[in-house]
C-alpha positions in Angstrom: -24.4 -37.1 -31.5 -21.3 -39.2 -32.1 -20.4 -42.1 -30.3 -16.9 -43.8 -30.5 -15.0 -47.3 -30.2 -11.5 -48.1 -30.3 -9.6 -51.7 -31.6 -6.4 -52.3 -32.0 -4.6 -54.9 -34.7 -1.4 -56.4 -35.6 -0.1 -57.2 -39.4 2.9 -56.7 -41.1 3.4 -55.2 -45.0 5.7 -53.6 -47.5 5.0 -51.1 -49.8 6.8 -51.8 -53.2 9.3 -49.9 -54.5 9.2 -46.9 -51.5 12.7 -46.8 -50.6 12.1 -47.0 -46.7 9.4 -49.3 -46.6 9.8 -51.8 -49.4 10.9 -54.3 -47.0 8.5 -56.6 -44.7 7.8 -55.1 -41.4 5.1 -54.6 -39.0 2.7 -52.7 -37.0 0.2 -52.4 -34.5 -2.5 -50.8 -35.8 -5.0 -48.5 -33.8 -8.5 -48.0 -35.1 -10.7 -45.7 -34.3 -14.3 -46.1 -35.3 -17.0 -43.1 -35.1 -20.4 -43.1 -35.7 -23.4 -40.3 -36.0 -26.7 -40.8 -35.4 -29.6 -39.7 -33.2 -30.0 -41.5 -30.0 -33.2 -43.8 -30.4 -34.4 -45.0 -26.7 -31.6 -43.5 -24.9 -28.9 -45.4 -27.4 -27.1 -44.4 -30.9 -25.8 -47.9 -31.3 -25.2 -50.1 -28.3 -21.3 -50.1 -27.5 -21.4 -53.9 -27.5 -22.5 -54.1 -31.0 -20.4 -51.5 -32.3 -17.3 -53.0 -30.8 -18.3 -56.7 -32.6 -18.6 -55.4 -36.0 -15.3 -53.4 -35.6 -13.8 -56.5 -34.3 -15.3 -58.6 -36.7 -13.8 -56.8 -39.7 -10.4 -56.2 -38.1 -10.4 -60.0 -37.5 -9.7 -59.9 -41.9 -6.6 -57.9 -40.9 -5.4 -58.8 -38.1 -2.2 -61.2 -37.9 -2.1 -61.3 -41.9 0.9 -59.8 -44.5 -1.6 -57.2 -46.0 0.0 -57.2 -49.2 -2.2 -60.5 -49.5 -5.0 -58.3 -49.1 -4.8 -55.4 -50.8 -2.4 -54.2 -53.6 -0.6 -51.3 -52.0 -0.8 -51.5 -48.3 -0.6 -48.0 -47.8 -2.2 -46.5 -44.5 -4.8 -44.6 -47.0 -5.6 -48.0 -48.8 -6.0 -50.0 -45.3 -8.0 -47.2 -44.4 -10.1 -47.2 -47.0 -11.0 -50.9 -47.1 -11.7 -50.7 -43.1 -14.1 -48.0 -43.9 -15.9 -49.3 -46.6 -16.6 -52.3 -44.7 -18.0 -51.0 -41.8 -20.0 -48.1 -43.8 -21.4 -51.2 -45.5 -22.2 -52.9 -42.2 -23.3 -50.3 -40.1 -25.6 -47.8 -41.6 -24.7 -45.1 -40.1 -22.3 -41.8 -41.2 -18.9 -43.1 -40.1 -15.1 -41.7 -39.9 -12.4 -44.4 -39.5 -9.0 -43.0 -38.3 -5.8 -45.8 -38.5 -3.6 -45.2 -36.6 -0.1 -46.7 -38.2 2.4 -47.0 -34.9 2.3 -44.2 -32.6 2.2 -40.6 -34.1 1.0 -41.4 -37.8 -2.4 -41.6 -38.8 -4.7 -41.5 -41.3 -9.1 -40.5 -41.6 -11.9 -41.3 -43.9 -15.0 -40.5 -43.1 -19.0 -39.3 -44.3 
């Protein structure tokens, strides 16, 4: 069974040396978080504690220049380092899917 939560971020970046994004600019960022698991005592996960550690590592993210964070703020690369955070967190198969804007997005997942 899956069960899914959705968060949403702001943060600007630049990706050096693309020719249309190599200047500063922002987004807001939609993240989708999905876990698998059997339900134990009617519940996967409770929604509440999902929704906390998804905020909880968006919180690293959100409002920052990226390019602080990570080397090449790519969409892949954010979504990657969301993933492996929560995968380390949660315990459970995951897929992240970052949504960059409206109509672009990216997925990682077990």
């Amino acid at each position: 069974m899956k069960l899914g939560v959705v968060e949403y971020f702001d943060a600007a970046h630049y990706l050096p040396e693309h020719r249309s994004c190599g200047r500063m600019h922002g987004h807001t960022y939609k993240v989708e978080l999905v876990l698998e698991g059997e339900p134990k005592e009617g519940i996967i996960m409770d929604f509440a504690e999902v929704k906390a550690a998804l905020r909880e590592v968006l919180a690293e993210y959100d409002h920052r220049v990226l390019n602080e964070l990570l080397e090449y703020p790519s969409a892949e690369n954010i979504c990657i380092s969301i993933y492996e955070k929560l995968k380390a967190k949660l315990g459970f198969p995951i897929r992240v899917r970052l949504w960059e804007g409206e109509g672009k997005w990216v997925e990682v997942g077990d």
